[in-house]
Legacy VTK file of the C-alpha trace (Angstrom):
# vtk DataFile Version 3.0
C-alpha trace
ASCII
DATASET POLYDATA
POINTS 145 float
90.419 53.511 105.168
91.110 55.296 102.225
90.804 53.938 98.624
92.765 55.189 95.808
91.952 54.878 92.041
93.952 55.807 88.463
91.628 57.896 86.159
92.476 58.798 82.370
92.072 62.316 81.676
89.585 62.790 79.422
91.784 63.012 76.193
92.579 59.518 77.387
97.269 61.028 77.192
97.322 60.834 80.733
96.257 59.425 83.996
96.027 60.757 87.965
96.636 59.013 90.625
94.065 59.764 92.721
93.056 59.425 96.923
89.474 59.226 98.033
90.158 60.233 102.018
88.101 57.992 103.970
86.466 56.290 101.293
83.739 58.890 101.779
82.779 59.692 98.177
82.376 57.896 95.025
84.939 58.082 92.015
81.957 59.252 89.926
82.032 62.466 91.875
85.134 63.683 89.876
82.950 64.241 86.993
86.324 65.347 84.391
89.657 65.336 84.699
91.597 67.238 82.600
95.162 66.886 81.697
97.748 69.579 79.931
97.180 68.608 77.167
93.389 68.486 77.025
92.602 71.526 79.431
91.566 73.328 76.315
88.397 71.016 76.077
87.579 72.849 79.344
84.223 75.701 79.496
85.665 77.218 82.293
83.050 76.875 85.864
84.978 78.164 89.051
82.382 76.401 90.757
82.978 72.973 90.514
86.562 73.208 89.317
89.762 73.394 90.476
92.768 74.260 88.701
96.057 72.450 89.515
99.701 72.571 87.248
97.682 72.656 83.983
95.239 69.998 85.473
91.639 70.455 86.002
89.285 68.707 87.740
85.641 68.779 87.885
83.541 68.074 90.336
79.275 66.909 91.292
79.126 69.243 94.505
75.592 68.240 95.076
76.453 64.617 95.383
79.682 65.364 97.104
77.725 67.976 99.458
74.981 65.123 99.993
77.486 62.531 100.974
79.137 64.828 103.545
76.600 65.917 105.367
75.353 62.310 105.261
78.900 61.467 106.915
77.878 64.453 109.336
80.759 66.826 107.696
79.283 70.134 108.192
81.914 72.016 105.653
80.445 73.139 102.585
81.564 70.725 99.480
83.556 73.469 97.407
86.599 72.066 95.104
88.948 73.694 97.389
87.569 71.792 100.201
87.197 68.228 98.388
90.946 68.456 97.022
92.656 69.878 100.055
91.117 67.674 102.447
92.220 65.231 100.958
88.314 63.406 100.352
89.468 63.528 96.256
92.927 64.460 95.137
96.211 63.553 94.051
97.475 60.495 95.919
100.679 62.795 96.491
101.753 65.826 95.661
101.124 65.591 91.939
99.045 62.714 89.751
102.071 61.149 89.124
103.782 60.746 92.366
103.031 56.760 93.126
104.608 56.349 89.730
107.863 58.633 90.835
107.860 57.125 94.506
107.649 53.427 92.966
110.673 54.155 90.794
112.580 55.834 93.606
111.698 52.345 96.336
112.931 50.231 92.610
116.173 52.396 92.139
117.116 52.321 95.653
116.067 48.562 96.579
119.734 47.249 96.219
120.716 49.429 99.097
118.819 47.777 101.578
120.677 44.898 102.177
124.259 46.534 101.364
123.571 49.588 103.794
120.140 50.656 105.501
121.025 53.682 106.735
122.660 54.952 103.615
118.833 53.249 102.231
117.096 55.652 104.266
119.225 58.925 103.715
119.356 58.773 100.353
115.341 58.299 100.400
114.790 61.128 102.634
117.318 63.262 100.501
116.049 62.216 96.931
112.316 62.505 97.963
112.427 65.954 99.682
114.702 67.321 96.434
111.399 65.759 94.906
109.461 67.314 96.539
110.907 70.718 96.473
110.600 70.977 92.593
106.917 70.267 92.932
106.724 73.261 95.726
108.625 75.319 93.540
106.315 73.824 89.707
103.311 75.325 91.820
101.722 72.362 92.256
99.001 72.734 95.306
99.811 69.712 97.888
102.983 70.465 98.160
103.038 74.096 98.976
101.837 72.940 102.227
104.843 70.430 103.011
LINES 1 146
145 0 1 2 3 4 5 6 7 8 9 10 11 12 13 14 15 16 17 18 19 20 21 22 23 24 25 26 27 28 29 30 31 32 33 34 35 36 37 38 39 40 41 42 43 44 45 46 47 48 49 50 51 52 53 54 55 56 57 58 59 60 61 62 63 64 65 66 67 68 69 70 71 72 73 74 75 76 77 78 79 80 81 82 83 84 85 86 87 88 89 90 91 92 93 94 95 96 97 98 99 100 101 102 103 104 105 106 107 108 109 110 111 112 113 114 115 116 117 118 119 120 121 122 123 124 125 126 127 128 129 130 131 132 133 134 135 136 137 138 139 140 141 142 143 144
């Protein structure tokens, strides 16, 4: 089971969406996150941060490393690892994709009933055009889809 959590940035602008994979570590491992807008706050550590679209987040590898091999994960707990596996990232692509996916299911609800399959190609269609500008913004999830 997987839990997902919203976080403020630390400039308090904007918000993440964010997926803990497996419910293996605690949201106080994601020590800052950093938004656009407040990346300049940011002393640099390529350590225990990863970079994402302008975003930033920051990491407790020795908590997250602790809680891994506790969970008998053998992978060292690097940024790359923790966001890419999926154990604390986006919950998408991007932070804001629950909010974009939510307006897409609200926009397209009337469809349903008047003509599923029309429902269902225009999701596929809308979503992978979504998609594509993310892939093509940079953004690090979705260069793998």
């Amino acid at each position: 089971m997987c839990r997902n959590e919203r976080r403020f940035c630390r400039c308090g602008r904007n918000s993440a969406d964010l997926l803990f994979r497996d419910n293996l570590l605690y949201p106080e491992i994601l020590v800052n996150l950093f938004c656009p807008q407040c990346q300049e706050m940011v002393i640099w550590n390529e350590t225990t941060m990863l970079r994402d679209c302008g975003w930033i987040l920051e990491y407790d590898l020795e908590s997250a490393q602790a809680l891994l091999t506790q969970r008998g994960i053998k992978a060292a707990a690097t940024p790359e690892f923790l966001f890419d596996e999926g154990y604390l990232s986006w919950q998408g692509f991007s932070p804001g994709d629950l909010g974009v996916n939510a307006e897409l299911h609200r926009r397209l609800a009337p469809l349903i009933e008047q003509n599923m399959p029309q429902y269902l190609q225009t999701m596929k269609t809308e979503w992978l055009k979504h998609v594509a500008e993310l892939k093509a913004e940079g953004w690090r999830k979705a260069q793998s889809a």
